[in-house]
N, C-alpha and C positions, 0 to 999 in steps of 0.2 A: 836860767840856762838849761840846768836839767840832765847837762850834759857828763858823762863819764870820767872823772878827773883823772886817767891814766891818756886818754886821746885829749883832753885839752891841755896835758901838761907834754905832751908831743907835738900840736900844734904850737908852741909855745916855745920852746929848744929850737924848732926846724923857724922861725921868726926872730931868731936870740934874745925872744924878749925875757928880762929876768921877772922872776914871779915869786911869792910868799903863799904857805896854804894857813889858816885858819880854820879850824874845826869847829863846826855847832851839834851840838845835841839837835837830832830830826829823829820825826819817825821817818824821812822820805828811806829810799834805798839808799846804804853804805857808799861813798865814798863817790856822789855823783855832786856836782857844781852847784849849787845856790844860786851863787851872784858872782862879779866878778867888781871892784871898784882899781881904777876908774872901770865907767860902763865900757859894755862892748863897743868897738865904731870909734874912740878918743884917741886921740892923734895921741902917742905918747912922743916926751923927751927922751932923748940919749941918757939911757942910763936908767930911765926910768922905770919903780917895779910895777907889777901888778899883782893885786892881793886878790886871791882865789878863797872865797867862802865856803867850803864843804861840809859836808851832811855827815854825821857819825852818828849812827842810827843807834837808838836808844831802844832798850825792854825795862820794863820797873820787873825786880829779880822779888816775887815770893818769899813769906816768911817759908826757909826750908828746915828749920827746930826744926827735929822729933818725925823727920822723914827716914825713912832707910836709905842706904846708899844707891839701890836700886833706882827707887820711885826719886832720887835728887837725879839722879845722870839721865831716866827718862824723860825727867823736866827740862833739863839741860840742852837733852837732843831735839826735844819737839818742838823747843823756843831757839834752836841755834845760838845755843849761849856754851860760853868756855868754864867747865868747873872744873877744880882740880881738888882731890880728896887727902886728907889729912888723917891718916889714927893719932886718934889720941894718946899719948902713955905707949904702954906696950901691950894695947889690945890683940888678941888674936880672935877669928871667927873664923868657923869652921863654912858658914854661907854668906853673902852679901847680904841677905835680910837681917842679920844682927846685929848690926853695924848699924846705928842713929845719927843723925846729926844732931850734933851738941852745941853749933857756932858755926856762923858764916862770916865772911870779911865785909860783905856791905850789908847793910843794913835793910832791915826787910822794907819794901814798898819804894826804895830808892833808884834812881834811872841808873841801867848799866848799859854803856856801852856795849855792843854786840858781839865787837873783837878783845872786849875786855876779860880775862879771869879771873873769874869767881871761887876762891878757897871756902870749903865749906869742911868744919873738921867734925869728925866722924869717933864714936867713943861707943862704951857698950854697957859703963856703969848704970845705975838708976840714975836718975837726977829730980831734981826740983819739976812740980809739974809747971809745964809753961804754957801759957796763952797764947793762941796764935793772933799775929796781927794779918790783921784783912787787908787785902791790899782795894784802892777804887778800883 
């Protein structure tokens, strides 16, 4: 279809046809129609729904361990992803460079959703050295 699921879920209301959406992990663009079952052109019954397939665009989120706060919310911005920062304990910093990431909530290399939020908490102790994983 291809098509922008706010205009096909308008064509849809002004038809009274009722409808269901089911979300796929795509890389396509956010929130545009896949498929539609039954196909387009299907004589529906009274009552009948129709199930709208959509696209929820995926990034795989970087190991962000041992980033500054800085260089995580650059990441953030230039992949349009949602982080949100955590201190740790009762860290204070006098600049955002001192401030590490000590833990994220998803796991490095794994698909995030676009409009998903990403907590990544933020500490300023030493810690264990960590290995960063690679992502493909």
């Amino acid at each position: 279809m291809g098509a922008a699921l706010g205009g096909v879920i308008d064509r849809l209301n002004k038809l009274e046809i009722l409808y269901d959406v089911q979300y796929e992990a795509s890389a396509e663009r956010n929130q545009i129609v896949l498929r539609v079952d039954p196909e387009e052109g299907t004589k529906l019954k009274k009552g009948q729904r129709v199930r709208l397939y959509v696209a929820r665009q995926y990034k795989y989120i970087p190991d962000l361990v041992g980033l500054t706060r800085d260089e995580v919310q650059r990441w953030a911005t230039d992949n349009g992803m949602h982080i949100r920062t955590e201190v740790l304990g009762d860290s204070v910093c006098a600049t955002s460079t001192c401030v590490t990431a000590v833990a994220q909530s998803r796991t490095a290399c794994s698909q995030v959703f676009v409009d998903e939020t990403v907590v990544v908490t933020l500490g300023t102790a030493s810690r264990v050295p960590h290995e960063r994983t690679l992502c493909p």
